[in-house]
N, C-alpha and C positions, 0 to 999 in steps of 0.2 A: 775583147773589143767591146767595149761601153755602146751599144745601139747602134755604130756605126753601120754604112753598107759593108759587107765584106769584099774584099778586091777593092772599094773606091777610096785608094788613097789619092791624097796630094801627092804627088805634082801632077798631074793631067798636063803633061809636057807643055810644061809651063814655057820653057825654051822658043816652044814657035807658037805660043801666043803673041798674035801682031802687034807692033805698036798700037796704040791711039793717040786721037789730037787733042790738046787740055787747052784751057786758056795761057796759058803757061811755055807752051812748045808740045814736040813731041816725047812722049814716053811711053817705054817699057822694062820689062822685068826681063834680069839677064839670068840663070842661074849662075851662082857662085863657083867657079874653079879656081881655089885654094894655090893653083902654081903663080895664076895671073893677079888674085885679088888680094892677096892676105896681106902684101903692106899696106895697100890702101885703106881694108880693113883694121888693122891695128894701129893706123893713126887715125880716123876716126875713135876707134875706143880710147885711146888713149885721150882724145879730147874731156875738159875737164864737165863740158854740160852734156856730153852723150854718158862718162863712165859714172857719176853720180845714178843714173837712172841704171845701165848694161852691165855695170859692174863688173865689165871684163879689160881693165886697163891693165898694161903691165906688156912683158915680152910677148913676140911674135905667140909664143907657145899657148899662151891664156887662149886666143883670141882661134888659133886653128884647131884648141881642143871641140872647142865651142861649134865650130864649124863643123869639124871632121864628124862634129856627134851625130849629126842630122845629115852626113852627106853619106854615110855609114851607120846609119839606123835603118828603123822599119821602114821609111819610103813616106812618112805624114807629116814630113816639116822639112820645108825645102829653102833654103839662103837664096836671096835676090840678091843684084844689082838693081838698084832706080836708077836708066838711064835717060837722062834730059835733053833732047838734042844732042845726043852722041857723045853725050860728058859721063862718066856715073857720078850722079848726087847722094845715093842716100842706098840704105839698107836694110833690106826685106824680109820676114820669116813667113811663110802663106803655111798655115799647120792645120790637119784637122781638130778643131778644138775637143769636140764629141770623143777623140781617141787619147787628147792629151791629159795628163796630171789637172788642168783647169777645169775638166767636166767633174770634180766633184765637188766644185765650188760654186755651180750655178745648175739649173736644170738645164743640159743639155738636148740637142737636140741631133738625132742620124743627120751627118753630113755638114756640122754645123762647123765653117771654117773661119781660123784665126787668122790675124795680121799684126807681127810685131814690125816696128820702123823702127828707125832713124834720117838724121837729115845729116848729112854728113860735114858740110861746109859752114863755118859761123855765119859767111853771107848769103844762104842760102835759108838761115832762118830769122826768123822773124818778120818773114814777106808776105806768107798767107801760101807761100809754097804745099803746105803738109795738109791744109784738108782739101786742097786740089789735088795733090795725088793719091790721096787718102779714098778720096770720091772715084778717081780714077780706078785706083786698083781692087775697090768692093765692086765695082762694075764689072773688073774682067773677071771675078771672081763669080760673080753671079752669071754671068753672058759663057762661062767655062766648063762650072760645074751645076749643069740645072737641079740637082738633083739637094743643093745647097739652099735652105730656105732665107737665112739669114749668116749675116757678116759679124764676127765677134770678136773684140780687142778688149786686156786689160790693163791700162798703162797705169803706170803710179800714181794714187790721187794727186799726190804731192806737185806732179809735175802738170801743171795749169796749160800751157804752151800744147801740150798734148790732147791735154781731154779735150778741149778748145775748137783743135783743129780738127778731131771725130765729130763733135758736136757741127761744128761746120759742113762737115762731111756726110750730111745725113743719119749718124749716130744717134741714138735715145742715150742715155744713162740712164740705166737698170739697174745699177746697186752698188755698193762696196763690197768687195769681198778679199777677204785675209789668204792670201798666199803667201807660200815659203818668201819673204826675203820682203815683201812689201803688203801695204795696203793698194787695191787696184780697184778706180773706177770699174765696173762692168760694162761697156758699151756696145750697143746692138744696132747692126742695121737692117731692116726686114726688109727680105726681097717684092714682098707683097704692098709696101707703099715706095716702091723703086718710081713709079711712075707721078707720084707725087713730088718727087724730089728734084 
């Protein structure tokens, strides 16, 4: 365990964390169950502007190895549903970063939690949708785990549409850093200017 607390994994029953109100509607985070979500999941991936970046298109199997990895792991990276007003939109990784493969890529910090997305619908992007929920779910992240100083995502530089809607989000960009499979902005959000935000 790289600095982490010991025992404080993700999920902190993410489950009955309550919705909130966005400018947007209401949303929350559902966990993933593989019996109810996995075709909705694999169409999604198979979308051609999500599997450029997820790189998990292909049969149902791609997309529930992916899943199963993390619902059948150590307990630090947990699959969302984004649900919109009672639709699911989009799809959520909340991971300890501090414990993942990315803490050696950046100085990490005990407690320090990730957030991979997607937006699931083509009409659901390009609205301003993603650094409103973006904002949203570093908030229940931070209101969850006090113990969390900072919020941390690396989406592919490449993908603008993303780093964008973090920057919108209250995001800094703190660096590029080279991981397996991409180049990844580093983006940060610090709990300590949460009130400026």
């Amino acid at each position: 365990m790289r600095g982490g607390s010991a025992g404080a994994s993700v999920p902190d029953d993410i489950g009955v964390w309550a919705p909130v109100s966005t400018p947007v509607g209401t949303f929350r985070l559902v966990p993933v169950r593989v019996e109810r979500d996995l075709p909705l999941l694999v169409r999604w991936m198979n979308d051609p502007v999500v599997a450029a970046f997820w790189e998990l298109a292909g049969p149902a199997a791609v997309t529930e190895r992916h899943v199963r990895a993390q619902l059948d792991g150590d307990g630090h990276s947990v699959p969302c549903l984004g649900v919109l007003d009672g639709t699911p939109m989009s799809y959520w990784e909340i991971y300890r970063a501090d414990l993942d493969p990315l803490a050696r890529h950046y100085p990490a910090r005990p407690d320090d939690t990730g957030i991979h997305l997607l937006i699931g619908s083509p009409a659901d992007r390009g609205r301003g949708l993603g650094g409103t929920l973006i904002r949203a779910v570093a908030d229940l992240v931070l209101d969850h785990r006090p113990a969390c100083t900072r919020v941390v995502a690396e989406p592919d530089v490449r993908n603008t549409p993303s780093v964008a809607a973090f920057l919108t989000a209250g995001f800094r960009f703190a660096a590029e850093a080279e991981l397996p499979g991409k180049r990844a902005a580093l983006m940060i959000r610090d709990r300590s200017l949460r009130a400026l935000l």
